[in-house]
C-alpha positions as CSV (number, residue, x, y, z in Angstrom):
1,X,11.7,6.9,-19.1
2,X,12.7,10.7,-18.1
3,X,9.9,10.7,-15.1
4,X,11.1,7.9,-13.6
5,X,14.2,10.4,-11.7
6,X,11.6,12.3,-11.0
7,X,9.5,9.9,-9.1
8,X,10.8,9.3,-5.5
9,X,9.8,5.2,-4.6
10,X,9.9,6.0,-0.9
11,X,6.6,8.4,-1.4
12,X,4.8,5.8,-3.6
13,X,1.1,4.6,-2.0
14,X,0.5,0.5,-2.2
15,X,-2.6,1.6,-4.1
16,X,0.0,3.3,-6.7
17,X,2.4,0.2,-6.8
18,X,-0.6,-1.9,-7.6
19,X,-1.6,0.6,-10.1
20,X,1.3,0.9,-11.6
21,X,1.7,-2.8,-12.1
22,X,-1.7,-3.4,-13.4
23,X,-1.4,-0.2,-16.1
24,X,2.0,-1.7,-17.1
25,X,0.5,-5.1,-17.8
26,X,2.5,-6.9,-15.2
27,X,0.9,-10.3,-13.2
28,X,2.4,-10.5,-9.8
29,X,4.3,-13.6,-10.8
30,X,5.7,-12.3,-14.2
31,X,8.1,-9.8,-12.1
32,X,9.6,-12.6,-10.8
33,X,10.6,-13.3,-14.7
34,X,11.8,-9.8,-15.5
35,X,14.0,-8.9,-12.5
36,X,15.9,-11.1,-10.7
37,X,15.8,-9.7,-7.5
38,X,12.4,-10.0,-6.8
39,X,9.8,-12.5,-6.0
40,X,6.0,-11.9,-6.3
41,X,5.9,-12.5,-2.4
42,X,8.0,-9.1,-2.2
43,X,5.5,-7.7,-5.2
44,X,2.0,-8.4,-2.6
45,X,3.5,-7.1,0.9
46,X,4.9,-3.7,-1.4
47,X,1.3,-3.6,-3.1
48,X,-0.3,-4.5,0.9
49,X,1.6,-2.3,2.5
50,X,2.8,-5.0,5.0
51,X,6.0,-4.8,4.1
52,X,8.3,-1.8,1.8
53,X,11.4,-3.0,-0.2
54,X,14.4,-1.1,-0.1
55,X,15.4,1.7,-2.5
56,X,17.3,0.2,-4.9
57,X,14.5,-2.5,-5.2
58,X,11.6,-0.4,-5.6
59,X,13.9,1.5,-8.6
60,X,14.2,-1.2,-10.3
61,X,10.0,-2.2,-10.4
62,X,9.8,1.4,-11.6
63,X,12.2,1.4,-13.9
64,X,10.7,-2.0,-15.7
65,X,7.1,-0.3,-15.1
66,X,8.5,2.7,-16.8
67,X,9.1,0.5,-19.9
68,X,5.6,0.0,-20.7
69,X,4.1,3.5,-19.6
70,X,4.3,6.9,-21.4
71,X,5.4,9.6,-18.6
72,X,1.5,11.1,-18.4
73,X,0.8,7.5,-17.1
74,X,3.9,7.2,-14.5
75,X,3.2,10.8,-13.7
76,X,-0.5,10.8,-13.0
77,X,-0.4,7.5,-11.3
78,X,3.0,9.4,-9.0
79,X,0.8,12.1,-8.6
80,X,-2.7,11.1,-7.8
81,X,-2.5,7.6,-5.6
């Protein structure tokens, strides 16, 4: 999970979050399971674009993301969308 500190969550595209997700294995709803904090409401406006989370929030999606992706993933998906 060494990429994640290097990925900044402010610069992240909708199109990436919902990459990210999808590559990870992740429903919309299941975050709701794995982090507290979040509800799949906040996981479609951050995917849309309608709406950002804050910081600390969008850490945290990364972080569990992170879990199931090797760095080339997190890294090209940072990168290129």
């Amino acid at each position: 999970m060494g990429e994640t500190t290097d990925v900044d969550v402010e610069e992240l595209s909708p199109m990436a979050w919902r990459l990210l997700r999808v590559a990870a294995g992740y429903e919309q709803r299941a975050i709701e399971r794995e982090v507290d904090e979040l509800v799949q409401a906040h996981v479609s406006m951050l995917e849309s674009g309608t709406r950002a989370l804050s910081p600390s929030r969008r850490r945290l999606l990364l972080e569990l993301y992170a879990e199931e992706l090797d760095d080339d993933q997190l890294r090209a998906i940072a990168d290129h969308f």
